[in-house]
C-alpha positions in Angstrom: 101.5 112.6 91.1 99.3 115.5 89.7 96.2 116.1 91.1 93.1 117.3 88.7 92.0 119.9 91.0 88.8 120.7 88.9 87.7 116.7 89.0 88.5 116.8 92.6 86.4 120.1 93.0 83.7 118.2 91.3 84.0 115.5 93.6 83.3 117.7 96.8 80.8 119.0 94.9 78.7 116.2 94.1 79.4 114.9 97.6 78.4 118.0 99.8 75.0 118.1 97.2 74.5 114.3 98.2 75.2 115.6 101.9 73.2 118.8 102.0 70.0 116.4 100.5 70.5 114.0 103.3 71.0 116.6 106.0 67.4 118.0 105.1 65.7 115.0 105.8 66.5 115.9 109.1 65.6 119.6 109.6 62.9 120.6 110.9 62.9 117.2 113.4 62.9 117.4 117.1 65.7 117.0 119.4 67.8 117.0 116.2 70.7 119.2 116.3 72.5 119.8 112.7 74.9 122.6 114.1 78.1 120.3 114.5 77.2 118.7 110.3 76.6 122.5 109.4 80.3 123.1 110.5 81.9 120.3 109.0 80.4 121.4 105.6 81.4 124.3 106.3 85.1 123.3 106.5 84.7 120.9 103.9 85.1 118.3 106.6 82.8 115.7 104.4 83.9 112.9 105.7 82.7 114.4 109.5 79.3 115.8 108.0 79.3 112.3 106.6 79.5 110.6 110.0 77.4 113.1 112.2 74.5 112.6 109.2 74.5 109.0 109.8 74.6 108.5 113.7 71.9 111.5 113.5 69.5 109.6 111.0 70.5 105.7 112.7 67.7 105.5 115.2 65.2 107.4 112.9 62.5 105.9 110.3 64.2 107.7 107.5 62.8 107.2 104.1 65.2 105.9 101.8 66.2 108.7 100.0 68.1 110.0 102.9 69.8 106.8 102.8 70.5 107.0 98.7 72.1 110.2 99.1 74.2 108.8 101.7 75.3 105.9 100.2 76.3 108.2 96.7 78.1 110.3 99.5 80.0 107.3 100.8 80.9 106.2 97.4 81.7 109.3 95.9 84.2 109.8 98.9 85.3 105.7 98.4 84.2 105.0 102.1 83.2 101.6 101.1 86.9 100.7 100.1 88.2 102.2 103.1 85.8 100.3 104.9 87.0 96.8 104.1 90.5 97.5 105.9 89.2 98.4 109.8 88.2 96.1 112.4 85.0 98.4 113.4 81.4 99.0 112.5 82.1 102.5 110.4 79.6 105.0 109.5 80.2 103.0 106.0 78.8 100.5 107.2 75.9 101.2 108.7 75.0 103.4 105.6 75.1 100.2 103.6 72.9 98.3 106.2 70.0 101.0 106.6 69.9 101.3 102.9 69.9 97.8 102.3 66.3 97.8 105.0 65.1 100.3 103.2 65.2 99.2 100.2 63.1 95.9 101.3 60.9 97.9 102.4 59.8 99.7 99.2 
């Protein structure tokens, strides 16, 4: 199998953009520390930022926004899919249900 490296360095790229958007909803808000996200990125760990984005922005009033970028995160990196094939409440998941209240709310 060959892999398109330039469409899978677009990928990440439109991913960590989604990601970096998301993460600066949070900036800036107390008690929030983005220094374990700022690593993942970093290392390209997207998936990790992923998480750590989501259980940091869970139990905040987020505007949806944060939750859009998210969401184009998740499906950009096909979390959704994975999703369907584990027992447990993922990251995915709740994504999908915060964006989901959000968007009733506007």
């Amino acid at each position: 199998m060959t892999v398109d490296r330039e469409a899978l360095q677009a990928g990440w790229n439109r991913t960590r953009s989604h990601l970096d958007t998301a993460r600066a909803h949070l900036a800036g808000l107390p008690d929030i520390d983005l220094s374990a996200t700022l690593e993942f990125l970093e290392h390209n760990e997207l998936g990790l930022a992923f998480n750590c984005i989501v259980d940091l922005g869970n139990d905040l009033d987020l505007p949806l926004a944060f939750w859009q970028h998210l969401d184009r995160a998740a499906r950009e990196m096909r979390l959704y899919s994975e999703a369907l094939h584990k027992p447990y409440l993922t990251s995915a998941d709740l994504c999908r249900r915060h964006l989901a209240a959000a968007s009733e709310q506007v």
